[in-house]
Every structure is written in structure tokens, then in C-alpha cells.
N, C-alpha and C positions, 0 to 999 in steps of 0.2 A: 504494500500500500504506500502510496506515496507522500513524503513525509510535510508536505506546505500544498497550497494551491492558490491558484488568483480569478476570484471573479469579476472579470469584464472591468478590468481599467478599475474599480470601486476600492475593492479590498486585496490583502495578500496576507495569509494565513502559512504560518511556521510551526513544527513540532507537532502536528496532527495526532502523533504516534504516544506522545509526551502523557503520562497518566499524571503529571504534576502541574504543567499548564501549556497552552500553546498561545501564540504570537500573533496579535492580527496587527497589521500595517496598512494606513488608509493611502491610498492610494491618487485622490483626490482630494481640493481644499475641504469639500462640502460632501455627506451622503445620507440621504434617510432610507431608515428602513422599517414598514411597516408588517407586524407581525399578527397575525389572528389563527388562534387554535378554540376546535371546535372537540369538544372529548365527548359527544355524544355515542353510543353506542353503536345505533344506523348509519351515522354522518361522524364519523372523527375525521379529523385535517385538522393540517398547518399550515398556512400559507406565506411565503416570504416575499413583500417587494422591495427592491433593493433601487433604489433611482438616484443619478450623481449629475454633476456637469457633463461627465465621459460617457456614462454607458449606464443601460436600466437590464435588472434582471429579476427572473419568476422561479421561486422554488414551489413547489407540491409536493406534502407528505399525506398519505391518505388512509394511512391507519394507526390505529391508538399504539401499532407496534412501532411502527416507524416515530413515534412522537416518544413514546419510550427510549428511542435509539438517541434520539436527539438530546433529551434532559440526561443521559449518560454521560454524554460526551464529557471531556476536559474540563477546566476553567480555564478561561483565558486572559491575557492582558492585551493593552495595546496601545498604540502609537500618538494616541489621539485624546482627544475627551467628548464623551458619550452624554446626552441629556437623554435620559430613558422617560417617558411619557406613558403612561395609564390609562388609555382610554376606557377601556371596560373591563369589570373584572379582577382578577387578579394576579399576582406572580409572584413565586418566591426566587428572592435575588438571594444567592451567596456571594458574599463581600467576604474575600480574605475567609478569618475563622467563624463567620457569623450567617445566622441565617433567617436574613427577614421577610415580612411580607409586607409587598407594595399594593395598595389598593385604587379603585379609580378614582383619580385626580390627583394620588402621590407622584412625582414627580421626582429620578435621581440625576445629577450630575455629575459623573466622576472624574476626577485625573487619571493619568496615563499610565499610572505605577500600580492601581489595585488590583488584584488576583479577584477576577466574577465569574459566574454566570447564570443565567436566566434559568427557572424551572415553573414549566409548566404543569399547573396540577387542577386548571379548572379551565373554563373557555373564556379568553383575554382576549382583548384589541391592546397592542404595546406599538409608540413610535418611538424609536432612536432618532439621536441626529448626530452621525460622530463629526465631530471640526479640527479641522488639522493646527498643528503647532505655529505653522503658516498662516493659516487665517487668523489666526486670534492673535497674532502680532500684526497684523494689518488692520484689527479691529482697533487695537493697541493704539496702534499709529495713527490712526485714522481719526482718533479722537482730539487729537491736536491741530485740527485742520475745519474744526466745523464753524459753521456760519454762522449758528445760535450757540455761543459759547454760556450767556445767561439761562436758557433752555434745556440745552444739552448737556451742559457739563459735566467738562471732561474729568475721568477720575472717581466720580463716583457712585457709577450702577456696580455695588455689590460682584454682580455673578461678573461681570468683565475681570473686574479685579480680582478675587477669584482664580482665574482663568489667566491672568497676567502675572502675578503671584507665582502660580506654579510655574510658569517658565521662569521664572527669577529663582526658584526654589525646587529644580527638576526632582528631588528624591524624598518627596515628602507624599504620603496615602493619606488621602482625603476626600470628601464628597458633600454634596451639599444635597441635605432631604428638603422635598417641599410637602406641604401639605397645604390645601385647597384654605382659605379663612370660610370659617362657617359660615358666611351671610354671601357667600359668594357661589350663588347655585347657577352661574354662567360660564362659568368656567369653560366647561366644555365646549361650549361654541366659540369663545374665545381665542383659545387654543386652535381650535378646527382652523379659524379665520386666518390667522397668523400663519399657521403652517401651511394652508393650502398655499396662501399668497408664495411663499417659498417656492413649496412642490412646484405649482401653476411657471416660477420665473427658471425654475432648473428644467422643467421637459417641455418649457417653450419659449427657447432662447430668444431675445432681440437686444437693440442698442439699448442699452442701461442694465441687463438683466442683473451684471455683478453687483448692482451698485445696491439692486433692488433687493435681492438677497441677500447681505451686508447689514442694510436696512431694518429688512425684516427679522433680520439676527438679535438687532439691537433691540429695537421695538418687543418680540420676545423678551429680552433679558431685561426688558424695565415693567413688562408686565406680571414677570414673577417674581421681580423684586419689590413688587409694591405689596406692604403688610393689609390691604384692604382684600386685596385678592388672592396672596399665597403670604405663608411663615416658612423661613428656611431657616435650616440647622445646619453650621460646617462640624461636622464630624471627620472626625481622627480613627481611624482604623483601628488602634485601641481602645476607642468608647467602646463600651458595650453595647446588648438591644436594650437594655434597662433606660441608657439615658436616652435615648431617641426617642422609645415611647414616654419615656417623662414629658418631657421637650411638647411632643403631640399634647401630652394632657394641659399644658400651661399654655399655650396657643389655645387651645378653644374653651379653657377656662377664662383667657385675656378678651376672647372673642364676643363671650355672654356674661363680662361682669361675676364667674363665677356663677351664674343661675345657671347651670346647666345641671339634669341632675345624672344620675347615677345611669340610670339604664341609658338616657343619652348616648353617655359616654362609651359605653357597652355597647351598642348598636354601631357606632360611630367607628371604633378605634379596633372591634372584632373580637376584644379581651373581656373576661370576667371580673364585674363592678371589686371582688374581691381582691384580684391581681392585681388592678387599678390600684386599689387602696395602696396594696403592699407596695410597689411602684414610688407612689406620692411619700409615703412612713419615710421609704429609704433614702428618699434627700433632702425632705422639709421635716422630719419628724413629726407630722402634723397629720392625722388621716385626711379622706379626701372632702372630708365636707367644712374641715376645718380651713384645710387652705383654698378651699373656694370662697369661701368666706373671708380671704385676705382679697381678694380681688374685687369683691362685691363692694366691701368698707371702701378700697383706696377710689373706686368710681362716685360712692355718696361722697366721700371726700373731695372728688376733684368738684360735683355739684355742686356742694356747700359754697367752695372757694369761688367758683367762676361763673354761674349761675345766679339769678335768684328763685331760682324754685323756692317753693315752701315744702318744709321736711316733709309733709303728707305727700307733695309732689311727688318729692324723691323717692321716697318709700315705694310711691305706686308705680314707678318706672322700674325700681329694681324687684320690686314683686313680692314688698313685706304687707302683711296686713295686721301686724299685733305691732304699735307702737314700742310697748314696753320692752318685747324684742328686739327691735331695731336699734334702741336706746341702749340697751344691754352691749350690743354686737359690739356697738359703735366703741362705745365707753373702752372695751376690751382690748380695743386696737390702736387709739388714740388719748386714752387715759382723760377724755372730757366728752361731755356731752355735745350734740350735733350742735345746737345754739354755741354754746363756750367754742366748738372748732371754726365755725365760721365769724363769728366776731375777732377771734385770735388772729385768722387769717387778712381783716380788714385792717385791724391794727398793726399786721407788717408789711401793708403796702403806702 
């Protein structure tokens, strides 16, 4: 069997053979590749499209054995950096020693140095987008050159820097988790819209098309940088799955004030309300209703300060209906009552 292979100008795969990992090398600045496995018992498939500046290609696997053959394979690493996309569904990613599950609307970005891969164990819609070390130092550069410097500015979308970082810093494993913000049930089409435009400028070249994709690179990387729409985590290889799913629970704790409750969260994140708890114990010491109730308080509090609601107001935004309670919560966390905190806060401006 032969020990590497190259499909169509895209990719070039090393150590095929290798049961420790194999080598993929992108081959082109830009490639996506959209993935959908179907594990039904009548209808199993996998389908792979593979589309680049250079060249488009079609895999078909059409049985649950063949999709078995596939989640065998190696782990691999590779030359580039991968945004992994969620559309439906879900997948279990091994990173390195770990092994998580990405659901629809998580979103992974990896550098070039992590040991993955993909395992299929339900029926998913997944996009990649691998980008060469090439382009993302033209995105780099490219930033110093624009027309809306008060607008654009350069320097500070997160996932660029990121992604500029690691070439300044080639041997460091790391990845950046997204997770969708609760209130943001668009996403999906968001996503769709941004990447089609892509797709659309890669397999129907004309004059601008680079500039257009570049673009739509960016436009991307500010629409999942924005905390209304997505929360990311840069994780280090040796985090554990512990802090990642923390991480999840404090994002959508930050996202509802803390009023979210239990099964929410369980319905939500896939884990049991229990596990959750344990989860929250192990790095606030706090169970979980207790540190949701830190997030609930600092929001009456930001009320108090910047607002004039009246405390009834505020009570009925966050969703108390026993004063004495609220007054209690309050007291507990800022050592005065909601009157005494906002009066304190006029007297220090």
C-alpha cells in the first residue's frame, strides 16, 4: 500500500501506513471540505467534497463498513490551520490525549502542531476550511494596508491574531473552541451566508475573486469573534475536557444572567445536571446554583449602577418574585442592600 497520496492539487497526505499519525500538507492557499455521514441502517454514507482554487473532488463511502474503515484510520496532523464547522449533528474530535464532543454550532480552530481526528458516530453535516501559513500572513499583511483603519482595525480580531501568533510561535498546540451565544439562534444561516459567498468566489473565479475570499475570510473571523454571536476558548493541549466544558457552562451562565436552570443546561451542553455541578465545585467551589447566582447579582448590580429601574423593575427582568429573597441574595454578595448599593455607587461618581 502506498505510503502518502495527493488529491487533485488540494491536499498531500504522508505516513498513511503510520498507526501513530500521518501528515497532511495543503497544497493550496484556501480548501473546504464539506463532510455529511448518514448511519442509517437502509441508507449509510459518507460523502466528501473537497473544492480549492486548483481543483474540486467527490469521495462516496456507502456503507456503515466503509464509515467504520474510515473513523479507524490514523490521527493526523498538518501543515495548515483547520476551522472545523458543525453544521448538524455531531462528532467526536480527538485532540492529542483527549476526546471531545463537538455539537451543532461548536465550532474548532486548530494550529498546525495538534495530533486529531474526526469520528463519526451519528449522522453530521461538518465544514473544514484548512488556510495555509501563506495566506494568513497575507491576511497579516494585508491588515496594514486598509482604507478604514478607524473601522477595520488592524490588530485586533482575536482569531487573526491567533492565527499570526502561531507563526511567530511555530511549536506551541493550541485551538480555539467556539460555542454559538444562547440568544443567537441565527447562526446557522449566518455561517451558511459567509461561507457560501466563499464557496460561490472559489468555483466561480472572476477579476477580484482573491480579494473576495480574503474578505470573506475576515468578515468570518469578526463574526465569530463577536461575544453576541459566539464565546471562544484558546485552549492549550494540556487543559483538560473539564475546563472546556466549564468554560461552556460560564458563557451561557454570562449569556442569561445566570437564570438558566438546570435541565437547560443539561439539554444544552449533553451532560448530566449532576456532572455539571461537579464540573462548577471543581473550580469555583461553589455548586451550580450558587455561582449562577454570582452572575445574576453582578447584572442587578450593573442595573442599580446604570439604570434607573426600580428594584421591582429589576427583580422582574431577572425573574425574582419574593423580594425578601432578592434582598437576601443581594446582601450576600455585596455586603448592602440594593438601595445602600446604588446610592454608594452615585456617591462615587
Amino acid at each position: 500500500m502506498a505510503s502518502s497520496y495527493t488529491v487533485n492539487n488540494i491536499i498531500e497526505q504522508d505516513n498513511l501506513n503510520s498507526g501513530i499519525n500521518s501528515y497532511i500538507k495543503i497544497l493550496t492557499p484556501i480548501q473546504f471540505t464539506l463532510e455529511t455521514c448518514c448511519q442509517s441502517d437502509n441508507n449509510a454514507y459518507l460523502n466528501f467534497l473537497m473544492t480549492s482554487p486548483r481543483e474540486n473532488t467527490f469521495y462516496h463511502f456507502q456503507t456503515k463498513k466503509e464509515i467504520h474503515q474510515f473513523n479507524n484510520r490514523s490521527p493526523h496532523i498538518h501543515d495548515f490551520y483547520e476551522l472545523l464547522i458543525v453544521l448538524d449533528g455531531e462528532i467526536h474530535q480527538q485532540i492529542e490525549q483527549s476526546d471531545l464532543v463537538f455539537h451543532s454550532g461548536n465550532c474548532c480552530l486548530m494550529n498546525h502542531n495538534i495530533v486529531h481526528k474526526e469520528v463519526f458516530s451519528s449522522d453530521a453535516t461538518l465544514l473544514f476550511i484548512g488556510m495555509s501559513k501563506e495566506l494568513v500572513k497575507q491576511l497579516s499583511d494585508d491588515e496594514q494596508k486598509v482604507y478604514f483603519p478607524d473601522i477595520e482595525m488592524p490588530g485586533i480580531n482575536p482569531i487573526l491574531k491567533f492565527l499570526t501568533d502561531n507563526l511567530d510561535n511555530p511549536d506551541t498546540k493550541e485551538y480555539l473552541d467556539f460555542l454559538p451565544a444562547l440568544n443567537n439562534k441565527d447562526w446557522h444561516h449566518t455561517l451558511h451566508a459567509i461561507t457560501d459567498n466563499i464557496l460561490r468566489a472559489i468555483m466561480f473565479p472572476k477579476l477580484g475573486s482573491t480579494y473576495i475570499i480574503k474578505g470573506m475570510l475576515l468578515e468570518l473571523f469578526d463574526y465569530l469573534a463577536d461575544p453576541t454571536h459566539f464565546h471562544f476558548t484558546p485552549v492549550h493541549v494540556e487543559a483538560d475536557n473539564d475546563f472546556i466544558l466549564f468554560s461552556h457552562i460560564c458563557h451561557l451562565l454570562e449569556d442569561t444572567d445566570g437564570r438558566i436552570s438546570r435541565s437547560e443546561l443539561e439539554q444544552i451542553l449533553n451532560y448530566s445536571g449532576n456532572y455539571l455541578n461537579t464540573i462548577v465545585k471543581k473550580y469555583t467551589h461553589k455548586c451550580l446554583f450558587d455561582y449562577g447566582q454570582t452572575f445574576c447579582m453582578k447584572k442587578a448590580a450593573t442595573l442599580l449602577k446604570e439604570t434607573t429601574s426600580s428594584i421591582s423593575e429589576i427583580m422582574e427582568e431577572l425573574h425574582f418574585t419574593n423580594t425578601t429573597h432578592f434582598y437576601k441574595c443581594f446582601k450576600e454578595h455585596y455586603h448592602m442592600t440594593p438601595n445602600q448599593f446604588r446610592i454608594s455607587s452615585k456617591n462615587k461618581h
